[in-house]
DOBA-327825 format. One record per atom (N, C-alpha, C, O): residue in three letters; atom name; chain; z negated, x negated, y negated. Coordinates in steps of 0.02 Angstrom, whole numbers. Example, Ala and Ser with C-alpha at 12.3 -4.5 7.8 and 13.67 -1.06 7.14 Angstrom:
# DOBA-327825
+------+------+-------+--------+--------+--------+
: resn : name : chain :     pz :     px :     py :
+------+------+-------+--------+--------+--------+
:  ALA :    N :     A :   -390 :   -660 :    284 :
:  ALA :   CA :     A :   -390 :   -615 :    225 :
:  ALA :    C :     A :   -390 :   -660 :    165 :
:  ALA :    O :     A :   -423 :   -712 :    166 :
:  SER :    N :     A :   -354 :   -642 :    112 :
:  SER :   CA :     A :   -357 :   -684 :     53 :
:  SER :    C :     A :   -394 :   -645 :     -2 :
:  SER :    O :     A :   -402 :   -670 :    -57 :
+------+------+-------+--------+--------+--------+
This chain:
# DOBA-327825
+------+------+-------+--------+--------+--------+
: resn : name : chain :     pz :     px :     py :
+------+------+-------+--------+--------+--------+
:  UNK :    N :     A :  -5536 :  -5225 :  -4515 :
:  UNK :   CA :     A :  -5544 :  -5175 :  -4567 :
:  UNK :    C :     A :  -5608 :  -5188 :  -4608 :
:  UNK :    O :     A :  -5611 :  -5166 :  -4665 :
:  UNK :    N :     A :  -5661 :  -5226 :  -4579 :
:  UNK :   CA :     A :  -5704 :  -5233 :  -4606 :
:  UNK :    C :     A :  -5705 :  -5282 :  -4668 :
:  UNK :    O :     A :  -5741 :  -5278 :  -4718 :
:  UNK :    N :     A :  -5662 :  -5323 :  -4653 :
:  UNK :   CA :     A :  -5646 :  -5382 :  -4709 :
:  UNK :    C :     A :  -5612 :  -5346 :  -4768 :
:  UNK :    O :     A :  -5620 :  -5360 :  -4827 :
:  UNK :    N :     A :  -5588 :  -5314 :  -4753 :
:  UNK :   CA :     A :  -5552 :  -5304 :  -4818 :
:  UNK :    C :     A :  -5596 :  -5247 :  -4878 :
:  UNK :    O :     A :  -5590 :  -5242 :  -4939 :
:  UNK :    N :     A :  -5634 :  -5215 :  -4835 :
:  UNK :   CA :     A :  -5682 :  -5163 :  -4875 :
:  UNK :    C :     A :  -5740 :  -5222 :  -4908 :
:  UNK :    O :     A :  -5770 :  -5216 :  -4961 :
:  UNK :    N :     A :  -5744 :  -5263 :  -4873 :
:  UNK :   CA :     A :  -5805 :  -5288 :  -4902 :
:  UNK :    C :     A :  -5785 :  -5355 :  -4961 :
:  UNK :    O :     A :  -5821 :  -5389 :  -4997 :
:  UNK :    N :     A :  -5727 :  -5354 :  -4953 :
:  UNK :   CA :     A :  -5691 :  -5379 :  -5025 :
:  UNK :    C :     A :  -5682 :  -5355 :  -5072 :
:  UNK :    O :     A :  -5703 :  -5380 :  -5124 :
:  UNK :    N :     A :  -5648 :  -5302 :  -5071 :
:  UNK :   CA :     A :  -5666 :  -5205 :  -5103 :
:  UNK :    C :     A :  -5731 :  -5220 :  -5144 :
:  UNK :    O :     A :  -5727 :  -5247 :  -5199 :
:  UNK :    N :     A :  -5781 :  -5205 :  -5121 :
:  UNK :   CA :     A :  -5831 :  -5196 :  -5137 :
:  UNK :    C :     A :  -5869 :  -5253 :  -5190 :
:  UNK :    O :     A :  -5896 :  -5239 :  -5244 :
:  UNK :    N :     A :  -5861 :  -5314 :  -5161 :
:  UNK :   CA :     A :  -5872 :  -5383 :  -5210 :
:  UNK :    C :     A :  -5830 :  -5391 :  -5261 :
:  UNK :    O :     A :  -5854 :  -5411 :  -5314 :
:  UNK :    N :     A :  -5770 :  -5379 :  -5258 :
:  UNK :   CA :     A :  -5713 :  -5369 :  -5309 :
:  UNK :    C :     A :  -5753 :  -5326 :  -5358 :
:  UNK :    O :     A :  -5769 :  -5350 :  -5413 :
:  UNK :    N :     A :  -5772 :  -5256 :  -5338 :
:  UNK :   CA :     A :  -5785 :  -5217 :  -5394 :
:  UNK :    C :     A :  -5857 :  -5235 :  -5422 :
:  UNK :    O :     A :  -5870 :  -5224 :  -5480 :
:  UNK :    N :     A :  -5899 :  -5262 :  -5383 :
:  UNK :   CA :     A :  -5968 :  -5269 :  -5417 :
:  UNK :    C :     A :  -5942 :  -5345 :  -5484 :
:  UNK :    O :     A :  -5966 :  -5350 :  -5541 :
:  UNK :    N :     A :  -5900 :  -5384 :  -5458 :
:  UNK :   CA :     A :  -5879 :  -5439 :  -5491 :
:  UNK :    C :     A :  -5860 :  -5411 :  -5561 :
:  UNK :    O :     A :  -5887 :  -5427 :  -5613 :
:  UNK :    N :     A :  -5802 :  -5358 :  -5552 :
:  UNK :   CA :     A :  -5771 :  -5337 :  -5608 :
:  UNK :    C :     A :  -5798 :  -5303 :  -5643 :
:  UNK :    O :     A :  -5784 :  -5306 :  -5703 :
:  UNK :    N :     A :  -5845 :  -5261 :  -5621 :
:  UNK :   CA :     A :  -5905 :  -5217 :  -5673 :
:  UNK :    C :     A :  -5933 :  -5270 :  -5692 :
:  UNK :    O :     A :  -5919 :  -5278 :  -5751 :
:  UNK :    N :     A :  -5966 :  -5309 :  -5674 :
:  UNK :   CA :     A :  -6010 :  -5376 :  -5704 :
:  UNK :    C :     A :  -5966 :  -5382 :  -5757 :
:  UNK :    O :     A :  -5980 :  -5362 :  -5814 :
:  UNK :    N :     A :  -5900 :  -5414 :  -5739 :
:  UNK :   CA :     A :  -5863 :  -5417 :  -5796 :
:  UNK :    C :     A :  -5831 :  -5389 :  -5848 :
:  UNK :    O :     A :  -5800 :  -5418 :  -5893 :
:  UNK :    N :     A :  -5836 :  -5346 :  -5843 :
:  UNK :   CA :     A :  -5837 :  -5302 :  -5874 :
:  UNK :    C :     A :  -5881 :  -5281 :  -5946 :
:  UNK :    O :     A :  -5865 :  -5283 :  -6005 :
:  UNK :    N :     A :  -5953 :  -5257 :  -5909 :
:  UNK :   CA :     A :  -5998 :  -5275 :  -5937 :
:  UNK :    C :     A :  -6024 :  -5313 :  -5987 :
:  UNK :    O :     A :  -6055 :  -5293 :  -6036 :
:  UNK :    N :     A :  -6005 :  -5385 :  -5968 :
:  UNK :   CA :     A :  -6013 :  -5436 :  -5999 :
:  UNK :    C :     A :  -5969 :  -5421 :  -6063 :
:  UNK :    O :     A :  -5984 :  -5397 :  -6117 :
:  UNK :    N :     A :  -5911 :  -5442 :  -6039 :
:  UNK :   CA :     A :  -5846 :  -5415 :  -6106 :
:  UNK :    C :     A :  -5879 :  -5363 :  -6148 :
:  UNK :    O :     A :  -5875 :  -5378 :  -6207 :
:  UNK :    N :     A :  -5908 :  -5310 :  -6137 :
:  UNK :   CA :     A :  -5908 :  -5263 :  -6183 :
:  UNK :    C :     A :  -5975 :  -5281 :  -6224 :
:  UNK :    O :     A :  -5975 :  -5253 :  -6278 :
:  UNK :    N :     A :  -6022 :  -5315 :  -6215 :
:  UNK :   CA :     A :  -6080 :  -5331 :  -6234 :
:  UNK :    C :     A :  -6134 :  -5286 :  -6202 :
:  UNK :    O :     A :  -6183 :  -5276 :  -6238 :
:  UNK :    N :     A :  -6135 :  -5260 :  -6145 :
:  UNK :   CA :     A :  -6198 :  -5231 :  -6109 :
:  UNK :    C :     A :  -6221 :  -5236 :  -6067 :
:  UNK :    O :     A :  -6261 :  -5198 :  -6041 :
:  UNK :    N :     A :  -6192 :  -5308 :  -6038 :
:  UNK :   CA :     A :  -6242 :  -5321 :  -5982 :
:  UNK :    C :     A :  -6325 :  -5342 :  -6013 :
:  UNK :    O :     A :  -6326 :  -5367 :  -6069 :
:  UNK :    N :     A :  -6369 :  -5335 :  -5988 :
:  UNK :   CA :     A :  -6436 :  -5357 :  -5997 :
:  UNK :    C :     A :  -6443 :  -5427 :  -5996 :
:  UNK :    O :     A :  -6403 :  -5457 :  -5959 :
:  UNK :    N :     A :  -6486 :  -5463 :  -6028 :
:  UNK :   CA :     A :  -6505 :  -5533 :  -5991 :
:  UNK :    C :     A :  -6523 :  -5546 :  -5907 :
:  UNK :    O :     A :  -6574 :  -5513 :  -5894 :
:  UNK :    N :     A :  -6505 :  -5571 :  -5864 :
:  UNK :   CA :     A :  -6524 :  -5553 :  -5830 :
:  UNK :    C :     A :  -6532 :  -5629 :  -5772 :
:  UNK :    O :     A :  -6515 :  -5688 :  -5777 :
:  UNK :    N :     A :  -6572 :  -5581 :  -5710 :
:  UNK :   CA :     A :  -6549 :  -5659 :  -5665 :
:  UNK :    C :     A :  -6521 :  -5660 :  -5610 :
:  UNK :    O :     A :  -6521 :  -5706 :  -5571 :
:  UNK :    N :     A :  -6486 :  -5593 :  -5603 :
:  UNK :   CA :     A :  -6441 :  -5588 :  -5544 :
:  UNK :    C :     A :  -6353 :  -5586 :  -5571 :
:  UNK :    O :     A :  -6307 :  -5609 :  -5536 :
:  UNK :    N :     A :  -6347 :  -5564 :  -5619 :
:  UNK :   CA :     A :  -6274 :  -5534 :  -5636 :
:  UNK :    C :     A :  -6237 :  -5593 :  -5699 :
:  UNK :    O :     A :  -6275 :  -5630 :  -5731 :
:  UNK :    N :     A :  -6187 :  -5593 :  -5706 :
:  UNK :   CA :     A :  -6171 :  -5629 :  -5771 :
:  UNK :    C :     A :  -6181 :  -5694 :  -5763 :
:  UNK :    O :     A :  -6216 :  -5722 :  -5721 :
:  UNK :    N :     A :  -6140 :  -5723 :  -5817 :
:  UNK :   CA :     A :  -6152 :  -5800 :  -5820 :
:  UNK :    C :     A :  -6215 :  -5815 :  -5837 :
:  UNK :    O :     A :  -6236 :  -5796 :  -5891 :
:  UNK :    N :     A :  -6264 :  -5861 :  -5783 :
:  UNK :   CA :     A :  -6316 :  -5871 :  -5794 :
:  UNK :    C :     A :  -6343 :  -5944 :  -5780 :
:  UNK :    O :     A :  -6378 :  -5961 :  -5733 :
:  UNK :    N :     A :  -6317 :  -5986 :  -5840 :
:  UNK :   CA :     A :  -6317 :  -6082 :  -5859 :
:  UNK :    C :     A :  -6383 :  -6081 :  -5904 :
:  UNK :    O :     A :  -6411 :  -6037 :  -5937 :
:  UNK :    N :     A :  -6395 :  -6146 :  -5892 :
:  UNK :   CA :     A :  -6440 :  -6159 :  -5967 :
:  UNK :    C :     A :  -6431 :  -6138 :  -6016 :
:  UNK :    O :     A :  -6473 :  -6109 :  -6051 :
:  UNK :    N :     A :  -6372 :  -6148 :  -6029 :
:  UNK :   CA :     A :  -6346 :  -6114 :  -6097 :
:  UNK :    C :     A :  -6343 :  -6037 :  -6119 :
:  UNK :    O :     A :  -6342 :  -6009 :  -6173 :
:  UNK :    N :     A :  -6344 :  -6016 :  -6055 :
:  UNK :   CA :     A :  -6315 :  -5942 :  -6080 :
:  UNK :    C :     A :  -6414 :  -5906 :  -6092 :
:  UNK :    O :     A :  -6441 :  -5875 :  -6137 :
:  UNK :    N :     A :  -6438 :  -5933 :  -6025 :
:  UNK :   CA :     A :  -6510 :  -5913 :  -6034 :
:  UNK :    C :     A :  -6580 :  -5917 :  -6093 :
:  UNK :    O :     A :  -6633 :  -5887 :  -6103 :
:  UNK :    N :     A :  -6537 :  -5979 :  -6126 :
:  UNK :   CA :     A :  -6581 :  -5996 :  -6191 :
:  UNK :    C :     A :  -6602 :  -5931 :  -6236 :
:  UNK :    O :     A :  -6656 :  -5930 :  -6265 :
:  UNK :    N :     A :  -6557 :  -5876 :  -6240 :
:  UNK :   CA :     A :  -6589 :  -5794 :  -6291 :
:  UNK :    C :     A :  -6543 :  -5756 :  -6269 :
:  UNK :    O :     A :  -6500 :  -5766 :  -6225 :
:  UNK :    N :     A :  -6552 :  -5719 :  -6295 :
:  UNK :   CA :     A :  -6507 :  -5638 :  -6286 :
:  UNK :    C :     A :  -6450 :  -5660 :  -6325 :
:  UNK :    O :     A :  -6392 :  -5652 :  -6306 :
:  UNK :    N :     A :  -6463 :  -5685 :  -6372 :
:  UNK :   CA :     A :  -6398 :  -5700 :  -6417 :
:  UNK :    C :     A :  -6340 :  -5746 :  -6375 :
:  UNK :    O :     A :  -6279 :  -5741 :  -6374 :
:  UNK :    N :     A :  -6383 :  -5793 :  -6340 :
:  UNK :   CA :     A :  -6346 :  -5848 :  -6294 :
:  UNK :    C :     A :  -6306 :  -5818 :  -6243 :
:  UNK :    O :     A :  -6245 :  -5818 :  -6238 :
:  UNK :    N :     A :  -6355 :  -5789 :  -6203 :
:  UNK :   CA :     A :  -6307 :  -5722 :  -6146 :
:  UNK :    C :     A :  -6240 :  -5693 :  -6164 :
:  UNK :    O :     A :  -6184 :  -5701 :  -6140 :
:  UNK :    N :     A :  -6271 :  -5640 :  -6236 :
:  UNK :   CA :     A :  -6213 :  -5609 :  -6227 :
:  UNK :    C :     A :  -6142 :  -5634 :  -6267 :
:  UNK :    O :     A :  -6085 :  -5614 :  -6261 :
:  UNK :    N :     A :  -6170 :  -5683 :  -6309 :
:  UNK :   CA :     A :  -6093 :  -5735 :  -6321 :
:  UNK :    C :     A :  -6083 :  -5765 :  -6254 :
:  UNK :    O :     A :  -6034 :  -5738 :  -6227 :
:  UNK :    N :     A :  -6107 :  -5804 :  -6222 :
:  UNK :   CA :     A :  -6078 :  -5837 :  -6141 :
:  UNK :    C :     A :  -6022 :  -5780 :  -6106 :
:  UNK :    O :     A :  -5962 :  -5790 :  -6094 :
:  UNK :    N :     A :  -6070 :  -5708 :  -6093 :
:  UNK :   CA :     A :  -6044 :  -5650 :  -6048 :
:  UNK :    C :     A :  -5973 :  -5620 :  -6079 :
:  UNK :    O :     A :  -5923 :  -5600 :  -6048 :
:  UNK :    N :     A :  -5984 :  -5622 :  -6149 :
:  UNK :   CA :     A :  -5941 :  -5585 :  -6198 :
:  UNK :    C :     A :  -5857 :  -5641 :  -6182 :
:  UNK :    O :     A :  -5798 :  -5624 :  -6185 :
:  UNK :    N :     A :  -5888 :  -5704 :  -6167 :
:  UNK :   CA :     A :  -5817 :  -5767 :  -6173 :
:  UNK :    C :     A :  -5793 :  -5738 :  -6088 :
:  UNK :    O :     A :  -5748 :  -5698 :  -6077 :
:  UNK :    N :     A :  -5829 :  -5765 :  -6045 :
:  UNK :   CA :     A :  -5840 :  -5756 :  -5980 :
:  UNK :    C :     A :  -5802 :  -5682 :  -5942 :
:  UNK :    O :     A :  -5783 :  -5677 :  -5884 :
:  UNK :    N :     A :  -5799 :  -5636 :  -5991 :
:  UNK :   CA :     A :  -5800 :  -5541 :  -5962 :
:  UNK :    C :     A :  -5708 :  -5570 :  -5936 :
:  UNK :    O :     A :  -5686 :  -5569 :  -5878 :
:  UNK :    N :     A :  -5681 :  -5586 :  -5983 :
:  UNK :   CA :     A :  -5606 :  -5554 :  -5958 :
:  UNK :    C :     A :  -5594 :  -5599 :  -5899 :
:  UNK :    O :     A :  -5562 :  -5572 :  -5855 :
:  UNK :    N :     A :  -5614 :  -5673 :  -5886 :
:  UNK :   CA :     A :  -5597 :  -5695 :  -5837 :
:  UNK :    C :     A :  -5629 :  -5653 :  -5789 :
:  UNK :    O :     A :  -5595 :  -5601 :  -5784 :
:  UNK :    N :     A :  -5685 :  -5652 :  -5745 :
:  UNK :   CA :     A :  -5741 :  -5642 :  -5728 :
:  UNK :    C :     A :  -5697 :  -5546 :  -5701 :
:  UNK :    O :     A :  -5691 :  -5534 :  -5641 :
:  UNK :    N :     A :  -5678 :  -5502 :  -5743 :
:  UNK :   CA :     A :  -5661 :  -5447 :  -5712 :
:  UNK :    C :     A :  -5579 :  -5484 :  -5675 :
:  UNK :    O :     A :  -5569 :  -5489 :  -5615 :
:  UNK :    N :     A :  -5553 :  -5495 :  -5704 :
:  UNK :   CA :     A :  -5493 :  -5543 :  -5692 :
:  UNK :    C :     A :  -5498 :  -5534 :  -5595 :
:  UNK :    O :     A :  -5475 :  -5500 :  -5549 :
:  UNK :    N :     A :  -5550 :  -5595 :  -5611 :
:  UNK :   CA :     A :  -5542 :  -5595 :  -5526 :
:  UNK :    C :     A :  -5598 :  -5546 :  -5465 :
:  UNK :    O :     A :  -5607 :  -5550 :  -5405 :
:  UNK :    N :     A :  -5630 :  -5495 :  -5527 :
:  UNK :   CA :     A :  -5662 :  -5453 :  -5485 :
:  UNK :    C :     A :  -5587 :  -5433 :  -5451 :
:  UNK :    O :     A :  -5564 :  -5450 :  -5396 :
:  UNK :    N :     A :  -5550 :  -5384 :  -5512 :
:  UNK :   CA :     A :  -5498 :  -5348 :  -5497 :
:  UNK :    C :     A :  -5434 :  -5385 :  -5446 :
:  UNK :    O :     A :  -5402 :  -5348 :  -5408 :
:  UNK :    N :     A :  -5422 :  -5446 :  -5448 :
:  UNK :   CA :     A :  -5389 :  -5485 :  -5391 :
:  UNK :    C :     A :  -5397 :  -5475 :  -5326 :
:  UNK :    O :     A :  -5352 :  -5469 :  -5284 :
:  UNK :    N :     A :  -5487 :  -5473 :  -5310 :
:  UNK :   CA :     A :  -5515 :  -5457 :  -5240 :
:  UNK :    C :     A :  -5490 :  -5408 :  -5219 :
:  UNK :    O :     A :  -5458 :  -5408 :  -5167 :
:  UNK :    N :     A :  -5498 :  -5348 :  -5259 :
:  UNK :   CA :     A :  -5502 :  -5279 :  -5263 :
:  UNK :    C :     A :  -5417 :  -5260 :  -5232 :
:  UNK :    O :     A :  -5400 :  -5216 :  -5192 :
:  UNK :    N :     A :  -5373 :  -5316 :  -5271 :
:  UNK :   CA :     A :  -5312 :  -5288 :  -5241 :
:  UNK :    C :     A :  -5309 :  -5305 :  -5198 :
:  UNK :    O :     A :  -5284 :  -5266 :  -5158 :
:  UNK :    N :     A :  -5331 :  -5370 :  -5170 :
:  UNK :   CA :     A :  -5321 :  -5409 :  -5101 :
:  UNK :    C :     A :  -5350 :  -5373 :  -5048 :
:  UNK :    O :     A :  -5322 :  -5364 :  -4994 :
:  UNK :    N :     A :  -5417 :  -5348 :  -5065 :
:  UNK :   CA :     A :  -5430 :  -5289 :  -5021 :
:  UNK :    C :     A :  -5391 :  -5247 :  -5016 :
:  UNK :    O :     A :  -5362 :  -5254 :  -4962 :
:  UNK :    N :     A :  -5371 :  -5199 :  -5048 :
:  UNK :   CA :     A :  -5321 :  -5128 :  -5031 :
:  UNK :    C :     A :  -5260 :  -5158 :  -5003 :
:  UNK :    O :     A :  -5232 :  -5121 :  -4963 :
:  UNK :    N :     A :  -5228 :  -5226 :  -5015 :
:  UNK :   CA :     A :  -5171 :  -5246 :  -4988 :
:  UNK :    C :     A :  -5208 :  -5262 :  -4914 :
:  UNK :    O :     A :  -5187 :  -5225 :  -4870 :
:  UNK :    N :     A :  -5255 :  -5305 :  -4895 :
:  UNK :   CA :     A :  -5249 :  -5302 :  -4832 :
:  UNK :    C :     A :  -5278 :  -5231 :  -4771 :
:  UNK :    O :     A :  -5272 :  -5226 :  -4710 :
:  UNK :    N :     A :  -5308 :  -5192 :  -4818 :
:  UNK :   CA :     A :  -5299 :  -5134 :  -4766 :
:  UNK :    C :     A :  -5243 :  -5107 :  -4739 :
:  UNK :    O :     A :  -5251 :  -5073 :  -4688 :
:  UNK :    N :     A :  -5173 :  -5118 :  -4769 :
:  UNK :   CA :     A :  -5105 :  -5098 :  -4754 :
:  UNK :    C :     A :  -5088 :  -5139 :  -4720 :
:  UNK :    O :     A :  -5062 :  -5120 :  -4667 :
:  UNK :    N :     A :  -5095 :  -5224 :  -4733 :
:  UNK :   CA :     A :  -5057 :  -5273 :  -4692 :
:  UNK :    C :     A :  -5089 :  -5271 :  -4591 :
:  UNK :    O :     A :  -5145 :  -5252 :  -4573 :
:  UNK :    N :     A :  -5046 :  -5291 :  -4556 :
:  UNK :   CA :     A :  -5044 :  -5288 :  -4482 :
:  UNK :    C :     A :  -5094 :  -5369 :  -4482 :
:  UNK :    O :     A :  -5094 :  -5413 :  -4525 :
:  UNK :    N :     A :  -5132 :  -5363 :  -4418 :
:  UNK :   CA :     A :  -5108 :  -5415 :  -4369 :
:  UNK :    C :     A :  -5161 :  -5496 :  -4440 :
:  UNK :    O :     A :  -5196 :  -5494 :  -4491 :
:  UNK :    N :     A :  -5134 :  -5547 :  -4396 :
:  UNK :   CA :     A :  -5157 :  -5604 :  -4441 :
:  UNK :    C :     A :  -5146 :  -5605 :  -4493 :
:  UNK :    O :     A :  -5183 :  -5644 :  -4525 :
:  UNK :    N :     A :  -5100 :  -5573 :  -4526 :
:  UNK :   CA :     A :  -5083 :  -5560 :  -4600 :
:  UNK :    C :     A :  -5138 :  -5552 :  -4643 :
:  UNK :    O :     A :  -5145 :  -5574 :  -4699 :
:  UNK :    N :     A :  -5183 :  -5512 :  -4604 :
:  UNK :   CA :     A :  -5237 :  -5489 :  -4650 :
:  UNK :    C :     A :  -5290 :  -5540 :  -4679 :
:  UNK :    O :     A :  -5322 :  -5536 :  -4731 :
:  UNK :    N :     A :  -5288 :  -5595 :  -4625 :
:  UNK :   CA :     A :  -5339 :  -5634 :  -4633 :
:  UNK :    C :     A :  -5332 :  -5680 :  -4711 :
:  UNK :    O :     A :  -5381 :  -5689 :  -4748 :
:  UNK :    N :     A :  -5262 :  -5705 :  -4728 :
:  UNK :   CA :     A :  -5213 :  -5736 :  -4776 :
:  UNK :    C :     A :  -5252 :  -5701 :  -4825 :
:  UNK :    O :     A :  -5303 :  -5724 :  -4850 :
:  UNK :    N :     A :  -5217 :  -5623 :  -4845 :
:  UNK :   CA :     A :  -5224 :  -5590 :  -4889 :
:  UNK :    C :     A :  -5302 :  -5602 :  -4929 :
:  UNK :    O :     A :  -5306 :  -5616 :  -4988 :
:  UNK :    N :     A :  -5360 :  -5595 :  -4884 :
:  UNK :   CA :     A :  -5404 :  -5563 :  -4893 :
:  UNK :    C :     A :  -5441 :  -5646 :  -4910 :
:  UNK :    O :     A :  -5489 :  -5640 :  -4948 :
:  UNK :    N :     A :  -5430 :  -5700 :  -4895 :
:  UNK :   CA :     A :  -5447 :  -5758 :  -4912 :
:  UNK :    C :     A :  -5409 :  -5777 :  -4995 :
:  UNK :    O :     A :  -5442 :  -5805 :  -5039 :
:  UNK :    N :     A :  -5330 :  -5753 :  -5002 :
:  UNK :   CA :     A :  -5318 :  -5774 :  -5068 :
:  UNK :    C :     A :  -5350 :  -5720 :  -5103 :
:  UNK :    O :     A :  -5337 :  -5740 :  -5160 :
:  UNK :    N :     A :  -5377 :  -5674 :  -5109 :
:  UNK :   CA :     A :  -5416 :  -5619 :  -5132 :
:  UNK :    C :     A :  -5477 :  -5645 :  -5166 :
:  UNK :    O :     A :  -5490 :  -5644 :  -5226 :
:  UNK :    N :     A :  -5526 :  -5679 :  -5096 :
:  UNK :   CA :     A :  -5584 :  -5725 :  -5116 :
:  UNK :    C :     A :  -5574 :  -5796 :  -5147 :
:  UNK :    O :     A :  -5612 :  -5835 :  -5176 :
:  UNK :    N :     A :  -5523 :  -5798 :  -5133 :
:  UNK :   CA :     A :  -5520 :  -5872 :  -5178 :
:  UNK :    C :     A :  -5500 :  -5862 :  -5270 :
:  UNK :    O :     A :  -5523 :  -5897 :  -5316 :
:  UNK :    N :     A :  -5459 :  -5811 :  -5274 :
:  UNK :   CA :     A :  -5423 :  -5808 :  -5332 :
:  UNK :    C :     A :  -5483 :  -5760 :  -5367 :
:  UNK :    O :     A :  -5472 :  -5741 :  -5425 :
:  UNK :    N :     A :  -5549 :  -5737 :  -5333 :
:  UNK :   CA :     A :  -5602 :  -5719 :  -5373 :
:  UNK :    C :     A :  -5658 :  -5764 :  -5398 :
:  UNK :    O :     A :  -5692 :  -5767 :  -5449 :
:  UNK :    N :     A :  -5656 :  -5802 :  -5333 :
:  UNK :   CA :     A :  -5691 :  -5870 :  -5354 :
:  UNK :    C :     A :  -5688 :  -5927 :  -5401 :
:  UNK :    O :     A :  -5728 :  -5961 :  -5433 :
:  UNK :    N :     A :  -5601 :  -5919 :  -5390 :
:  UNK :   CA :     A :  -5584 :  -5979 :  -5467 :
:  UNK :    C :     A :  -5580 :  -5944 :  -5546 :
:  UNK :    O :     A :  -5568 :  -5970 :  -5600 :
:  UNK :    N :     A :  -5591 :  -5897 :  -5533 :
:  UNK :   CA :     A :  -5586 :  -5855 :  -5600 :
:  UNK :    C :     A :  -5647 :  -5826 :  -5617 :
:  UNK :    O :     A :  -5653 :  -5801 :  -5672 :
:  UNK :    N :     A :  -5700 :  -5827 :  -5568 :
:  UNK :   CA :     A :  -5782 :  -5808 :  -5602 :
:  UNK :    C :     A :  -5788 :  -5900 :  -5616 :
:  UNK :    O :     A :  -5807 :  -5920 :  -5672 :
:  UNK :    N :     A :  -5778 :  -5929 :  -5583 :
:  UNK :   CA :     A :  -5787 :  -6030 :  -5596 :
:  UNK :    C :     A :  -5762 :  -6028 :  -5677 :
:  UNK :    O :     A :  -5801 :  -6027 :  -5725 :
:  UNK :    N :     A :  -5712 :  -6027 :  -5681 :
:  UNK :   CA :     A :  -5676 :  -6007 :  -5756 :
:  UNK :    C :     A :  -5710 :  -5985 :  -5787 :
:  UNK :    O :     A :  -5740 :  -6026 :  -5822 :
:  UNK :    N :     A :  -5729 :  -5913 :  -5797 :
:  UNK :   CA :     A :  -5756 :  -5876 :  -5838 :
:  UNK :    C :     A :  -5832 :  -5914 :  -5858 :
:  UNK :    O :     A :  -5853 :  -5916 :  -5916 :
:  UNK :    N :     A :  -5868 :  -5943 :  -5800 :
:  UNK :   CA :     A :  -5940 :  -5974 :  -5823 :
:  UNK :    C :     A :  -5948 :  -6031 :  -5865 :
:  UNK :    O :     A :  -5990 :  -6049 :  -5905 :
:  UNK :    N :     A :  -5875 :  -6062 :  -5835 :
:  UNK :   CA :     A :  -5855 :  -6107 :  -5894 :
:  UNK :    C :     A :  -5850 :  -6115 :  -5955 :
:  UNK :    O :     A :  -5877 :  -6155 :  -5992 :
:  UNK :    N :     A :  -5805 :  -6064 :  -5965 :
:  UNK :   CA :     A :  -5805 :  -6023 :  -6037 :
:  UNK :    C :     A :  -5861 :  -5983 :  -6068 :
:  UNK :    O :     A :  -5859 :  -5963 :  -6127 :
:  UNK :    N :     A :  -5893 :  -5976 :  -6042 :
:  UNK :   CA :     A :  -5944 :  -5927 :  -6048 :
:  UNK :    C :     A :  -6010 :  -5979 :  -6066 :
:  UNK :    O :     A :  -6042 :  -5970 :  -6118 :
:  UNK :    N :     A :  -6023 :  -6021 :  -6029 :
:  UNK :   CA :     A :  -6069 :  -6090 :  -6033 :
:  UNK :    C :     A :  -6056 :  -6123 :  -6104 :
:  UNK :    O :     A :  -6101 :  -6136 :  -6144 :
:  UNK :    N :     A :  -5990 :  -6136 :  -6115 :
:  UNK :   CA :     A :  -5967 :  -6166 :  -6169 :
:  UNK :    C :     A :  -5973 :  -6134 :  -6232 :
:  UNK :    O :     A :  -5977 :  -6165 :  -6285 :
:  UNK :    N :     A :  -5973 :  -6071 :  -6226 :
:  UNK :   CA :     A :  -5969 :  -6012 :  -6278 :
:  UNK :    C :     A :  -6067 :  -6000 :  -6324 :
:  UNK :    O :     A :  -6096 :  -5989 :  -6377 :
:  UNK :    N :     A :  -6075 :  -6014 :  -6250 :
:  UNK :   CA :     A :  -6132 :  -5998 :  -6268 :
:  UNK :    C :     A :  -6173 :  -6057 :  -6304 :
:  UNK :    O :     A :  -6206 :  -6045 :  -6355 :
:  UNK :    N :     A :  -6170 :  -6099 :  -6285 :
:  UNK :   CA :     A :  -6161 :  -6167 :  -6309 :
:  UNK :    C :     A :  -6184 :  -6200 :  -6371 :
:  UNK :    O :     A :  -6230 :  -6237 :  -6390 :
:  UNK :    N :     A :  -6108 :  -6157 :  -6406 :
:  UNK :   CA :     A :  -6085 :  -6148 :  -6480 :
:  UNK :    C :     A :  -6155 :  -6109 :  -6513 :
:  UNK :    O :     A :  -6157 :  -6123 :  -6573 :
:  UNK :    N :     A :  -6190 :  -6081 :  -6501 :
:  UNK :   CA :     A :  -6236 :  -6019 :  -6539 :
:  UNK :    C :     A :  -6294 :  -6073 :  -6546 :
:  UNK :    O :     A :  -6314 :  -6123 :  -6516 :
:  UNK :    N :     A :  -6310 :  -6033 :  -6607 :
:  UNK :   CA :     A :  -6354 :  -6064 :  -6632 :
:  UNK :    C :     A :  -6422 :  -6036 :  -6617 :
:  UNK :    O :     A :  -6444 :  -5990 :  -6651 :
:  UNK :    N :     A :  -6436 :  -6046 :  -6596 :
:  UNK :   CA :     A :  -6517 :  -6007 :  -6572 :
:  UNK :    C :     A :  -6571 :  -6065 :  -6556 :
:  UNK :    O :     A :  -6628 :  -6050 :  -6539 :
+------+------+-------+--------+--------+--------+
């Protein structure tokens, strides 16, 4: 039971990040958000990177998030499956998003 809450939980801090980002209010920062050479160069750099970055980036907050609530229901070894494609399918989609987000930022002229 513990696995799956604490996917829950990373899921949603992921997806508010992303979130965030998408909407243009995350802060510059050095814990949260896509944070490359590129994106760190200004504020301007950030929040074009975060702004490219948001929809993937909640994408797979919200993936975790289901993989969590699905494996609190599932029995037995089942859970373990669930709760790994959960972390993986958040992982390749914040990877994505920094990508995009790196690249995005990139582009700015600053």
């Amino acid at each position: 039971m513990i696995g799956p809450v604490v996917v829950i939980v990373a899921g949603a801090l992921v997806a508010v990040s992303g979130v965030l980002g998408w909407v243009g209010r995350l802060p510059r920062n050095r814990l949260a958000g896509v944070r490359t050479a590129s994106t760190m160069r200004s504020e301007r750099a950030f929040a074009a990177g975060n702004r490219a970055a948001g929809p993937a980036v909640t994408l797979g907050g919200l993936a975790a998030m289901v993989a969590g609530v699905v494996g609190l229901f599932v029995r037995g070894s089942d859970v373990d499956g669930v709760i790994v494609v959960g972390a993986l399918a958040m992982a390749v989609l914040a990877v994505v998003g920094g990508i995009v987000g790196s690249r995005a930022a990139s582009r700015t002229d600053d």
